[in-house]
N, C-alpha and C positions, 0 to 999 in steps of 0.2 A: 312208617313212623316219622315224626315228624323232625326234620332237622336241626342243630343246634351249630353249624355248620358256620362261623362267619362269610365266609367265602362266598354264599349262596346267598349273601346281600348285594347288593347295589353299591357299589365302590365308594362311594359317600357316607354311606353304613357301616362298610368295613371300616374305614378310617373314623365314624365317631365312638366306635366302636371301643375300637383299641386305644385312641387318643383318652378316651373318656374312662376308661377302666383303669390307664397305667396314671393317669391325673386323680383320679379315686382314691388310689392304694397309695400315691405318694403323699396324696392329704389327709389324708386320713386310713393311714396304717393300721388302725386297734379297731375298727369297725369293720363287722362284715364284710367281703365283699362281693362286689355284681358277678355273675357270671349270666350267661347266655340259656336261656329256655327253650327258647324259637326261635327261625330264621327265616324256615321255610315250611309248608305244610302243603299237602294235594285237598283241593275241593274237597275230595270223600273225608278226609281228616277236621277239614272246618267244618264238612254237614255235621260230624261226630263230635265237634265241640259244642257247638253252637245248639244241639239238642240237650248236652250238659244245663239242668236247672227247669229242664222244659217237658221233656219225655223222658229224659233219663234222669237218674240220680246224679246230685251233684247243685253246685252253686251257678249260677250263670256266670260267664265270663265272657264275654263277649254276642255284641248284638249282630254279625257278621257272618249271614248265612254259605255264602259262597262268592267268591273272585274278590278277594278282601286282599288288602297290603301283603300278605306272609302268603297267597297263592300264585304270585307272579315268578319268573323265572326273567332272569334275577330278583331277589323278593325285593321288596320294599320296604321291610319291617322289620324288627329285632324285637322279643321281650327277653326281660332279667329277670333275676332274683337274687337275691344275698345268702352266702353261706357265715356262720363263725365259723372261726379256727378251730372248733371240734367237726366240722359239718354238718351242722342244727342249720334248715333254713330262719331266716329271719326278712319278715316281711313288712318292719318298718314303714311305714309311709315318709319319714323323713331319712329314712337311706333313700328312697326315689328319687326323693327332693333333692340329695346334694349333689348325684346321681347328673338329674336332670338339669341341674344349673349350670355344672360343667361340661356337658353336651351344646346347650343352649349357647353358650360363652362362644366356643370353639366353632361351632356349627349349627348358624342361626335356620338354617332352612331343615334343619329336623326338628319334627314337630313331638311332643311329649304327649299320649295319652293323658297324663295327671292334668293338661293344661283344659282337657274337654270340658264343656259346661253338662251336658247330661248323664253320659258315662265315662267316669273315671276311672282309665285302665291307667295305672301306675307303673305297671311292668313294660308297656308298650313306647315304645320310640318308631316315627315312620316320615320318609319322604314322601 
């Protein structure tokens, strides 16, 4: 199963991590907020994603057949997503966005998915 684990990031990640989520929730209190999807994943878990939209059922999410950002030890990668205060996800594009500004601010060498020109993962953040 795949991790959700801060820890299992690259210390750079741990820290835009945390910096970035407790800058979220101070700015913006009444909005959803981020929490942690993925951290880290095994090969066999990304061949199982990455079939997601193609052979199996499902939407494609990623083009990342195997040794991608979230397979390394320590990972490379974080994705999010937002909860309300009932626990409904909500998957905004502009909670990414304010998300990913204050990431960008704090710590210019993490790179935002949303920033890609052909596929736009918005959940993804990576060194």
């Amino acid at each position: 199963m795949p991790s959700r684990k801060i820890e299992d990031c690259e210390e750079i990640l741990q820290r835009a991590w945390r910096d970035g989520a407790h800058t979220f929730a101070y700015f913006h209190p009444n909005d959803p907020q981020p929490f942690l999807t993925c951290t880290h994943r095994s090969n066999a878990e990304q061949m199982k994603l990455y079939a997601q939209g193609r052979t199996e059922p499902g939407k494609i999410v990623t083009q990342i057949r195997r040794n991608g950002k979230h397979n390394f030890q320590p990972s490379k990668a974080f994705d999010i997503a937002f909860k309300t205060k009932s626990g409904a996800l909500d998957w905004s594009p502009a909670l990414f966005q304010k998300f990913a500004a204050i990431v960008a601010i704090q710590y210019p060498e993490v790179n935002w998915g949303g920033d890609w020109e052909s596929f736009k993962d918005l959940p993804h953040f990576e060194v």
